[in-house]
C-alpha positions in Angstrom: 43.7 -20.7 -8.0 43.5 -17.4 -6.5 43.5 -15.9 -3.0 43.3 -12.7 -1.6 44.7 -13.3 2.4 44.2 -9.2 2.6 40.5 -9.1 1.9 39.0 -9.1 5.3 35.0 -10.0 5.6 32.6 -6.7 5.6 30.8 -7.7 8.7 29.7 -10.6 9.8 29.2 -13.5 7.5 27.5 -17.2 8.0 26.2 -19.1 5.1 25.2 -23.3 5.1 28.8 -25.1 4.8 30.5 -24.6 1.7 28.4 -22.0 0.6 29.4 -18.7 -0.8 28.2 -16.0 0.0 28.2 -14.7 -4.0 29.6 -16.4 -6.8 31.5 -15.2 -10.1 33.3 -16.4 -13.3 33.9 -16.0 -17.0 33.8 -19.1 -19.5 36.2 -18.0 -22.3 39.0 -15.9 -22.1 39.4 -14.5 -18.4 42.5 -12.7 -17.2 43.5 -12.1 -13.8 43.3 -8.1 -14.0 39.2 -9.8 -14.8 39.2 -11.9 -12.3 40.2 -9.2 -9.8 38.3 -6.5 -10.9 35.0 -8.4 -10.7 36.6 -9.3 -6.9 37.2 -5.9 -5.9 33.2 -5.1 -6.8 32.4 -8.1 -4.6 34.3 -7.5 -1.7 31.4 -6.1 0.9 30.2 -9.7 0.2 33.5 -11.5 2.2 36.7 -12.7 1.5 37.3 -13.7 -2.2 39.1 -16.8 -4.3 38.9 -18.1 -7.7 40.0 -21.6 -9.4 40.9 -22.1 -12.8 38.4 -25.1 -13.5 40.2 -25.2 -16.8 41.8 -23.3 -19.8 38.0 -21.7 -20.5 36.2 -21.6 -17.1 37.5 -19.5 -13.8 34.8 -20.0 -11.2 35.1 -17.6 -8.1 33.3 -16.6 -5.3 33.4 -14.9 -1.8 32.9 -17.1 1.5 32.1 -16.0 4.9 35.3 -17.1 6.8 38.6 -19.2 6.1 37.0 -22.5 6.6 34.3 -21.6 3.7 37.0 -20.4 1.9 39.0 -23.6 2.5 36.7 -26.1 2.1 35.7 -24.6 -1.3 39.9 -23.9 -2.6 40.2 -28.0 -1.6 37.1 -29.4 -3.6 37.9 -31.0 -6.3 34.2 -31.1 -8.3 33.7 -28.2 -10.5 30.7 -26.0 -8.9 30.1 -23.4 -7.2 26.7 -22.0 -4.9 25.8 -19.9 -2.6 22.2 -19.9 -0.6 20.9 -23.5 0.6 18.5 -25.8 -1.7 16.8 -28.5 0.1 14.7 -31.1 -0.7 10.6 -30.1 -0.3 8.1 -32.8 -1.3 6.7 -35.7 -0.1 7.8 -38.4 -2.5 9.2 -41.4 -1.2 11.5 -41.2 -4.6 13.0 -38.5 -2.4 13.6 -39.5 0.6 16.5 -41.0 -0.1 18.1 -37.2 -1.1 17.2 -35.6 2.0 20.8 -36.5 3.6 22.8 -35.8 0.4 25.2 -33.0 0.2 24.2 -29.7 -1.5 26.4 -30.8 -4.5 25.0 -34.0 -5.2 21.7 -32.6 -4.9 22.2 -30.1 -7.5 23.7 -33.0 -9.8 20.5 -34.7 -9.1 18.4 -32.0 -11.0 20.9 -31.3 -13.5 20.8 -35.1 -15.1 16.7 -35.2 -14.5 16.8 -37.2 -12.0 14.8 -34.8 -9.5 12.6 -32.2 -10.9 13.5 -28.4 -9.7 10.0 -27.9 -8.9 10.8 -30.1 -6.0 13.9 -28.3 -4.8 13.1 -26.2 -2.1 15.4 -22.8 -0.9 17.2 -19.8 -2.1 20.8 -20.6 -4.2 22.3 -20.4 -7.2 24.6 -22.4 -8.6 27.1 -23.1 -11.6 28.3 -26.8 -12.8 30.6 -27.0 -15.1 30.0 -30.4 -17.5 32.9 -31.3 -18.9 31.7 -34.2 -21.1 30.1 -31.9 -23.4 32.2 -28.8 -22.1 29.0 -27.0 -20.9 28.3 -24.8 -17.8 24.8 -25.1 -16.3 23.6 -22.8 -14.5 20.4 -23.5 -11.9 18.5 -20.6 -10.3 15.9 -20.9 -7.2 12.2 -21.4 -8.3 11.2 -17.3 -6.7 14.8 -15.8 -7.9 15.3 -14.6 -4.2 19.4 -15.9 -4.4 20.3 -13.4 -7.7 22.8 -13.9 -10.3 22.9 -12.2 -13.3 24.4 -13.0 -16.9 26.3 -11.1 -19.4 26.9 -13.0 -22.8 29.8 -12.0 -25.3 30.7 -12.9 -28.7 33.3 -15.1 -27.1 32.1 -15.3 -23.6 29.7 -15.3 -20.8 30.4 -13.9 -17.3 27.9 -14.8 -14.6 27.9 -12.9 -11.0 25.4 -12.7 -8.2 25.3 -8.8 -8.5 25.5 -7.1 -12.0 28.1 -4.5 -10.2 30.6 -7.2 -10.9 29.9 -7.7 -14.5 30.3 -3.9 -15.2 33.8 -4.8 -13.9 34.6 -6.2 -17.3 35.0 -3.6 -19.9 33.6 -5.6 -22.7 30.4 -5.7 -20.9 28.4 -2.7 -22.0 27.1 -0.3 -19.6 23.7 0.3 -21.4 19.5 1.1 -19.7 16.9 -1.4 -20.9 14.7 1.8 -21.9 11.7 -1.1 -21.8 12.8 -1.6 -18.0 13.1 2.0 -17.5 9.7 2.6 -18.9 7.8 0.0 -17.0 9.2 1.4 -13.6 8.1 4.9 -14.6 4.5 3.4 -15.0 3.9 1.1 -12.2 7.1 0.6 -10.0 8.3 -2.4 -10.6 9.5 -4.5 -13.8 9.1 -7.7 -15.9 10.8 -11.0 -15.0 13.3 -12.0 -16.8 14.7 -8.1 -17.0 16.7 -5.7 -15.7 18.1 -2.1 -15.7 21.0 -3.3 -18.0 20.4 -3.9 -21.6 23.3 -6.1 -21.7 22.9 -8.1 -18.7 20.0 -10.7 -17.9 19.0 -12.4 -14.9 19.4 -16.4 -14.6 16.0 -18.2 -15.3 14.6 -18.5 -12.3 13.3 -22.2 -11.4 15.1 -23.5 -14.2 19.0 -24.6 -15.7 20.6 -22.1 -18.1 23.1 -23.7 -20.4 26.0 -21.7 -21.7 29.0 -23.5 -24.3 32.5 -22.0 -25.3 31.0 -20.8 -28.5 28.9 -18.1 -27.1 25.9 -19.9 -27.6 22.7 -20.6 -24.6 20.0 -22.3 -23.7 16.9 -22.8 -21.2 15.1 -25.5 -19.2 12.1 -25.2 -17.1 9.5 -26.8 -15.5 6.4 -25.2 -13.8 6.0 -24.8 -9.9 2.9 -26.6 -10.4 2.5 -30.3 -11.6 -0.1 -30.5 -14.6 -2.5 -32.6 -12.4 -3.0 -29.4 -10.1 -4.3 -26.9 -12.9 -8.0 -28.2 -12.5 -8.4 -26.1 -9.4 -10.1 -29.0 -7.4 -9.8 -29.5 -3.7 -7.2 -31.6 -2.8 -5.0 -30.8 0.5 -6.4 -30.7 4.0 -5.5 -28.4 6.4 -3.5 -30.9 8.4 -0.6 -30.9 5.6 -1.0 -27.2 5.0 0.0 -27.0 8.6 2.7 -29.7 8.7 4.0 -28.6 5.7 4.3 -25.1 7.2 5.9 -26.3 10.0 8.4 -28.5 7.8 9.1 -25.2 6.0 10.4 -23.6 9.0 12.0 -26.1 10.3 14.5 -25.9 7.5 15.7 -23.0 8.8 19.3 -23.5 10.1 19.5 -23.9 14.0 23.4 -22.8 13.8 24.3 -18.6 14.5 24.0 -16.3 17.1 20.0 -16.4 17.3 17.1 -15.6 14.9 16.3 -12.6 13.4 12.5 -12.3 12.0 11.2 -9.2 10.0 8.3 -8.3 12.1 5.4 -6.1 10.5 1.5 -5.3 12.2 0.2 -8.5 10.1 -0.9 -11.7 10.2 2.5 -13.2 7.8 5.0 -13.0 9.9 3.1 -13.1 13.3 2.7 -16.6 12.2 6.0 -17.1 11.1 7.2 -15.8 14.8 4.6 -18.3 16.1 5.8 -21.4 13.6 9.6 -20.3 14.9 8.7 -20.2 18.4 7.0 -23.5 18.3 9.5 -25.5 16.5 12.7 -23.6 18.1 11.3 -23.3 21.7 14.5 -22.3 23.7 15.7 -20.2 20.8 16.5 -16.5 21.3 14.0 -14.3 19.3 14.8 -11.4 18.0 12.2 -9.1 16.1 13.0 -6.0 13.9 10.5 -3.5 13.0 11.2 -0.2 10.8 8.4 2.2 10.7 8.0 6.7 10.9 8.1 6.9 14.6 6.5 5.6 18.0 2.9 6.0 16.2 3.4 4.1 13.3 0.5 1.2 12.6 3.6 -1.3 11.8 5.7 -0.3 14.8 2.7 -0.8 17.2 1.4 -4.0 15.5 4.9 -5.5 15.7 5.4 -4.3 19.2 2.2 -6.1 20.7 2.7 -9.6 18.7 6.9 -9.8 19.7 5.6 -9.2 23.6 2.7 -12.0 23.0 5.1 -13.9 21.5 8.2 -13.8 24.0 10.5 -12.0 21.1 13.0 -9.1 22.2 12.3 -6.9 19.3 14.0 -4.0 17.8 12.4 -0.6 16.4 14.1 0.8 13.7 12.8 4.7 13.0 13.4 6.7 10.1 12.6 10.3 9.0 12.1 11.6 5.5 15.5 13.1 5.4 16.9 9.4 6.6 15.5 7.9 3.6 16.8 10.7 0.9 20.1 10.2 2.9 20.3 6.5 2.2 18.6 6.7 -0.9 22.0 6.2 -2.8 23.4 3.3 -0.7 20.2 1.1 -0.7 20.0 1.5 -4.5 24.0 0.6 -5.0 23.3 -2.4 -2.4 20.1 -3.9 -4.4 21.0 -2.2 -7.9 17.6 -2.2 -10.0 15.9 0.7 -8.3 12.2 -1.0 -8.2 9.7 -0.4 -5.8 9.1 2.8 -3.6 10.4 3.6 -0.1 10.2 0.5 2.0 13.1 -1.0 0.2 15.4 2.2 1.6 13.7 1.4 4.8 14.8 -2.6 4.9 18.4 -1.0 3.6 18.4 1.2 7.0 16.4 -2.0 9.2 19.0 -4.4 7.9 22.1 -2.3 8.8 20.8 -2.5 12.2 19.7 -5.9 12.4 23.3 -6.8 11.1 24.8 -5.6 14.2 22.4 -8.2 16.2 21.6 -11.3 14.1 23.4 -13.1 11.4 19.8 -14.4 9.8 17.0 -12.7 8.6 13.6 -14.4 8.3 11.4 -12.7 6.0 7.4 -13.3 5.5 7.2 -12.3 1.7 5.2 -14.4 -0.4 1.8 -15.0 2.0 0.3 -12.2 0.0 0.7 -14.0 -3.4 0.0 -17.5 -1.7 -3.2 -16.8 -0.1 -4.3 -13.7 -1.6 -4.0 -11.0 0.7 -3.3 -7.9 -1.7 -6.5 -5.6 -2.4 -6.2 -6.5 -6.1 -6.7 -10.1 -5.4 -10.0 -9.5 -3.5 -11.3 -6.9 -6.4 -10.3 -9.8 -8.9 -12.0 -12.7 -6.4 -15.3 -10.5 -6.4 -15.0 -9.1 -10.5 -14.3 -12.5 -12.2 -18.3 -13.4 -12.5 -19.5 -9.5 -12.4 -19.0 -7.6 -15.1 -20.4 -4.5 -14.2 -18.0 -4.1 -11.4 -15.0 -5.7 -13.7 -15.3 -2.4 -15.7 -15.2 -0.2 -12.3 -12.6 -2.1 -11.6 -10.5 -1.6 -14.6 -10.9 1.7 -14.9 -9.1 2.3 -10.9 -6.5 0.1 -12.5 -5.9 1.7 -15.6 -5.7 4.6 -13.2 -3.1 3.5 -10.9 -0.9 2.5 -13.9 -1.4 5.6 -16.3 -2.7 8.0 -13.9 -4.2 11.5 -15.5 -7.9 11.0 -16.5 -9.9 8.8 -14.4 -13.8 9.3 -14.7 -15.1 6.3 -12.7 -17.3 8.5 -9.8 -16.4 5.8 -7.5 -12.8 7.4 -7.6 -13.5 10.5 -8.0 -12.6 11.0 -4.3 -9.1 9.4 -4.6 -8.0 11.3 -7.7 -8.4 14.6 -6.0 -6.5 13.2 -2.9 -3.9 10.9 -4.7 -3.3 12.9 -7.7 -2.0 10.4 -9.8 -0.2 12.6 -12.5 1.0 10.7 -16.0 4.4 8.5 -16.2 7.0 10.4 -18.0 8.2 9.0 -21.3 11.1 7.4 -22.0 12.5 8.7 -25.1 13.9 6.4 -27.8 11.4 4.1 -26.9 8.4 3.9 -28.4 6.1 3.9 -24.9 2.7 2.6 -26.4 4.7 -0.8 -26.7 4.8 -1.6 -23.0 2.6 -4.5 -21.9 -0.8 -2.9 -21.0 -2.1 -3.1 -17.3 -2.8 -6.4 -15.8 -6.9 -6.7 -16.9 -7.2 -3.6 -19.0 -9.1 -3.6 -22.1 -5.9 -4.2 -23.9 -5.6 -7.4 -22.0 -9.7 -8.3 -22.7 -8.9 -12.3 -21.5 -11.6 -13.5 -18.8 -10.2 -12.8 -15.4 -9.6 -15.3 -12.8 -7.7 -15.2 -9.3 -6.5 -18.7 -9.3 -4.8 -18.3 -12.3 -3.6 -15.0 -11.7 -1.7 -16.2 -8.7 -0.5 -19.3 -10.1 0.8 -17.2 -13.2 2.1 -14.7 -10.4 3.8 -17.2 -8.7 5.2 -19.2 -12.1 7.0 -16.3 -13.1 8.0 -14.4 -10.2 9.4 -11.1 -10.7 12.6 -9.7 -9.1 11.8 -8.2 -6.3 13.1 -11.2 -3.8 16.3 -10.8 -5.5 16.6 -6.9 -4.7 16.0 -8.0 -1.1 18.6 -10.9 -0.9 21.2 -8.0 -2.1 20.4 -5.7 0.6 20.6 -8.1 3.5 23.7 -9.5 2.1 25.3 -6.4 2.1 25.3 -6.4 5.9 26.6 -9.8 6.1 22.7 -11.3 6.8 21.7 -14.8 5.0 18.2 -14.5 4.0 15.2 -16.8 4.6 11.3 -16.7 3.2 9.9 -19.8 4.3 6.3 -18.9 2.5 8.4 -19.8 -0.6 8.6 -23.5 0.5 7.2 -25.8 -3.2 5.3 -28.0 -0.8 3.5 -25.4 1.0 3.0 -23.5 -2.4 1.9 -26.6 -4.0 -0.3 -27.3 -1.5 -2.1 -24.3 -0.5 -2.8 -23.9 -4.0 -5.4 -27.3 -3.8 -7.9 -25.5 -1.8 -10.6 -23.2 -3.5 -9.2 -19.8 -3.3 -12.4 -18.5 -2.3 -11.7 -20.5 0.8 -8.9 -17.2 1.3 -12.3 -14.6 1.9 -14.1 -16.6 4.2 -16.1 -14.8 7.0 -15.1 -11.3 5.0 -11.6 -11.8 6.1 -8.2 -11.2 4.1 -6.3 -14.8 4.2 -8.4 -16.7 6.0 -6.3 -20.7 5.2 -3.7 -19.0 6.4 -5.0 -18.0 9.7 -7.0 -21.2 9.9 -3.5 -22.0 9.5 -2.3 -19.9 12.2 -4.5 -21.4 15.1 -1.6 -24.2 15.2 0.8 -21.2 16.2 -0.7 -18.7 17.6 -3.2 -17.6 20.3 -6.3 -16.4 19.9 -5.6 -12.7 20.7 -3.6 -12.5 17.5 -5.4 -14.7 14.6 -7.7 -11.4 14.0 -4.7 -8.9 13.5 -5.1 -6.3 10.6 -2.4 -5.2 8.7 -2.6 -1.6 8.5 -0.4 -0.5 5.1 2.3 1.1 6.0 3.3 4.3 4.3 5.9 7.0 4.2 4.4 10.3 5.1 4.4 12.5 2.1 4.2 15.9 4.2 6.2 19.1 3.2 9.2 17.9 5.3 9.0 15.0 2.6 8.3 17.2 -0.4 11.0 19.7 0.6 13.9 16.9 1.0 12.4 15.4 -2.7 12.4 18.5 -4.5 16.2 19.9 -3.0 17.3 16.2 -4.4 15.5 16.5 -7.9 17.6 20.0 -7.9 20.9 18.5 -7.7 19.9 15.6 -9.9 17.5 16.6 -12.0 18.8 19.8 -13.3 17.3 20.8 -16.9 21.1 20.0 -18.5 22.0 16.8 -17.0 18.8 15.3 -17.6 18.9 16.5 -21.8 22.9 14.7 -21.3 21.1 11.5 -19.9 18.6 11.5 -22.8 16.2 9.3 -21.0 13.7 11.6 -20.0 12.4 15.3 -21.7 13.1 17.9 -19.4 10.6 19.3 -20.1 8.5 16.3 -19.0 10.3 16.2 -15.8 9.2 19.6 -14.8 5.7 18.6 -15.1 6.2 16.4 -12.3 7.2 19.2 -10.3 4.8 21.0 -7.6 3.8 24.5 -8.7 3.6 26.0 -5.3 6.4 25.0 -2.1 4.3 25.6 0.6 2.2 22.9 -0.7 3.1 19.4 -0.2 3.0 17.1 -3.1 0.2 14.0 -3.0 1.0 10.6 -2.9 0.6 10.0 -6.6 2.7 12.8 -7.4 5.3 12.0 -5.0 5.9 8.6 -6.6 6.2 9.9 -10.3 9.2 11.9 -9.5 10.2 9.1 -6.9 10.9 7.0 -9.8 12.4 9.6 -12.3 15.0 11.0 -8.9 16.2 7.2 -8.4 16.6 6.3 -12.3 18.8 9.1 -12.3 20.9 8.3 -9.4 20.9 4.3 -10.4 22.2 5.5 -13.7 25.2 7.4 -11.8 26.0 5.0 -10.2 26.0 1.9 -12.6 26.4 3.9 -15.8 28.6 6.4 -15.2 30.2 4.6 -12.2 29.9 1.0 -13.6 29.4 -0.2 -10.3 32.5 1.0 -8.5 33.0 0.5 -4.9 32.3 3.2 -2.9 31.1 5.0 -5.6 27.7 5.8 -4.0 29.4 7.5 -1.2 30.2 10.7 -3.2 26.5 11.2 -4.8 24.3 12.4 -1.5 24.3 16.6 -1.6 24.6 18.4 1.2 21.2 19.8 1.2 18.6 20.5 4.3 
């Protein structure tokens, strides 16, 4: 075993007991120049140690303090996991797991004997099985605890951030031009995927197997038994609300206090609400980023934290703050998905790390109870067909941008601008997966099974998030993600989410358990970075220092000439929304691939990239 007594924690760090707070190891050969390297791109994660499980397995991991540490260097089973799985369902089979230990649990589902569906939590977690000299690896059902996998001729190495897999220099630092392309045309990309062509995530809700030969293999259940798929009414809204409560409850009482991401919605107002309610002497704290004093979020937040009794913290950002931290919050969550919120929760959770030691996040209400705009367009196009094909054409719109002729648009293309993705070159583009409901995709639409495919698959986004917070020493929690309370709200009629001409109306039904009246009506008002010429000015001074005609012909993912298309003709004009986001997407390819190609992940490295440009 290995210890580094030197490596002091990077801020403040409090996990479940035993728990690290990311975990690493080869199977096969592993040296300890490895070993160390993949340490050293770990280390703003804690204090770090390894054990030499045998002559072909070296699990490692970093832990929040010396008793982590300890506990884990004095084990003697072969596992490793960081996050918290718990048992969520009401089986009386189960019961009797409720009061096991974490790694007995995990052995549970590993020999069948308690389906993952079941299993309740973020973590991740690698058992070595040394009867048939095997290493399983088991991954949270909504991927929100990350680990990543890089698989050799004659080994695997596993880690919870890909950073430390570039460490090894037999891992290839290579784009998935397919994952490259997608985020060019919609923002995001597939499960299952990432920026590395070398380097997969771990299935999510599910055991990857990996032997000493190189060789792999999968296991997977869906979230949803096969006696739910008929869509039929089967929950009341007594469980829905016990089982929401349950969720919460999970939530560790130990720490400093609670820390809940706070936004102008309904999500986590109830959350604050559920928190309050089971926690009643507990110490509230509320963060809220948002563009200044008059920002929908910031005053949504502010009025449900005073309603509720919750001190709660503004966080404010400027344009030029975001470029600024635009580097650091793609190093912390790696894959550059998504637009500016996630360099706002980077700048948010520095903050918050200076206050709480736990986060408490609202994501997955929208997919739960059907709260995005798309799901109400689906809802109301599944039996019309006529405005199905009004519909598809926005959609094709929003994803391929250029020539939209629906009328009903006609407004938003001249404000939004949407110009066409730029290709990805050695990639043939016409083979990415069409739009969700395109003509391409000609299957009959339907919103239950939309979110239940959604949901069954879930992207990595929650993982992107998990790095972020964990970079400041924050343990994450998104009690929407509870099985039960997925399983469950998923027996009512999904129409039973539009009721009254409301957005999520079983959740707010929900929410009468919670919250007062004042605040079951709230609105969420979208929030969204102002693309004004102070914003078009600090995006086009970037794209010159990173997106100069040469360096992007030596990159060879884009044309350059293709990337000066995306440019705005005239600089006293500001760019649209639309347009803004197309060369979003190019500016943080570029600066991911500098720091995780040409820097391979080093520490520090994203410290040198920000120019000095105003």
């Amino acid at each position: 075993m290995g210890y580094d007594p030197n490596s002091p924690p990077q801020g403040l760090f409090r996990t479940a007991h035993g728990a690290a707070t990311s975990i690493f190891g080869i199977l096969g050969h592993a040296s300890d120049q490895d070993i160390a390297a993949m340490g050293e791109h770990l280390q703003h994660r804690g204090r770090m140690a390894y054990r030499r499980i045998n002559s072909s397995l070296v699990l490692g991991g970093t832990f929040s303090d010396s008793r982590h540490l300890n506990d884990w260097i004095s084990a003697t089973d072969s596992i490793i996991y960081s996050g918290r799985p718990y048992v969520s369902c009401h089986d009386q089979d189960a019961i009797e797991l409720k009061d096991l230990s974490i790694p007995s649990i995990l052995m549970y589902t590993l020999d069948n004997s308690f389906p993952l569906r079941n299993l309740g939590g973020s973590y991740a977690a690698v058992l070595w099985n040394s009867s048939d000299r095997s290493l399983a690896i088991i991954r949270d059902r909504f991927g929100i605890e990350p680990l990543f996998i890089a698989s050799g001729q004659h080994r695997h190495a596993f880690a919870s951030e890909y950073k430390a897999l570039l460490a090894l220099p037999d891992v290839p630092a290579q784009p998935n031009r397919t994952a490259v392309a997608e985020l060019q045309q919609c923002g995001f990309i597939s499960p299952r995927s990432c920026f590395l062509q070398d380097i997969k995530p771990a299935l999510c809700g599910g055991i990857t197997f990996l032997d000493i030969h190189g060789n792999s293999s999968e296991k997977r259940d869906s979230l949803f038994a096969p006696s739910s798929e008929d869509n039929s009414f089967g929950g009341t809204l007594s469980e829905l609300k016990q089982f929401f409560g349950r969720a919460v409850e999970q939530i560790p009482k130990n720490g400093r206090s609670f820390g809940i991401a706070l936004s102008g919605g309904i999500d986590s107002a109830t959350l604050v609400g559920a928190i309050r309610s089971s926690h009643p002497t507990a110490h509230l704290h509320t963060f809220t980023v948002g563009y200044g004093a008059d920002d929908p979020e910031i005053l949504g937040a502010a009025d449900t934290a005073t309603c509720l009794g919750a001190y709660h913290h503004k966080v404010y950002v400027s344009p030029t703050a975001v470029f600024d931290r635009l580097p650091m919050a793609i190093y912390h969550m790696e894959d550059p998905i998504g637009n500016d919120e996630y360099v706002c929760l980077d700048l948010m959770a520095k903050y918050a790390g200076t206050v709480v030691d736990r986060i408490i996040l609202g994501n997955g209400a929208d997919a739960i109870f059907a709260g995005m705009p798309l799901h109400r367009q689906i809802y109301e196009a599944q039996n019309n067909p006529a405005l199905l094909e009004v519909y598809r054409a926005q959609w094709a719109y929003a994803f391929e941008g250029g020539g939209c002729k629906n009328p009903i648009d006609e407004q938003n293309q001249r404000a939004g601008r949407i110009p066409p993705p730029v290709r990805v070159l050695q990639f043939d583009n016409s083979a990415l997966r069409p739009p969700p409901f395109s003509r391409q995709r000609p299957r009959p639409i339907n919103l239950a099974t939309h979110l239940r495919a959604v949901l069954d698959d879930y992207d990595g986004r929650m993982a992107g998030q998990r790095l972020i917070f964990g970079a400041y020493g924050l343990s994450v929690e998104m009690p929407y993600f509870d099985p039960l309370l997925v399983q469950t709200a998923f027996q009512f009629p999904v129409e039973l989410n539009f009721e009254d001409g409301r957005s999520k109306s079983l959740l707010r039904e929900c929410a009468r358990h919670f919250l007062p009246s004042t605040l079951l009506d709230k609105k969420k008002n979208i929030q969204a970075m102002p693309v004004n010429l102070e914003f078009s000015d600090r995006l086009d001074a970037l794209c010159d220092f990173y997106l100069k005609p040469n360096d992007v012909a030596r990159r060879d993912l884009f044309s350059p000439s293709d990337v000066k298309r995306l440019r705005r003709k005239r600089r006293r004009v500001p760019y649209s929304r639309g347009e803004a986001m197309r060369l979003w997407q190019v500016l943080v390819t570029e600066i991911w691939a500098r720091l995780f190609l040409d820097g391979r992940g080093r520490p520090r490295s994203s410290s040198v990239l920000t120019p000095s440009v105003r």
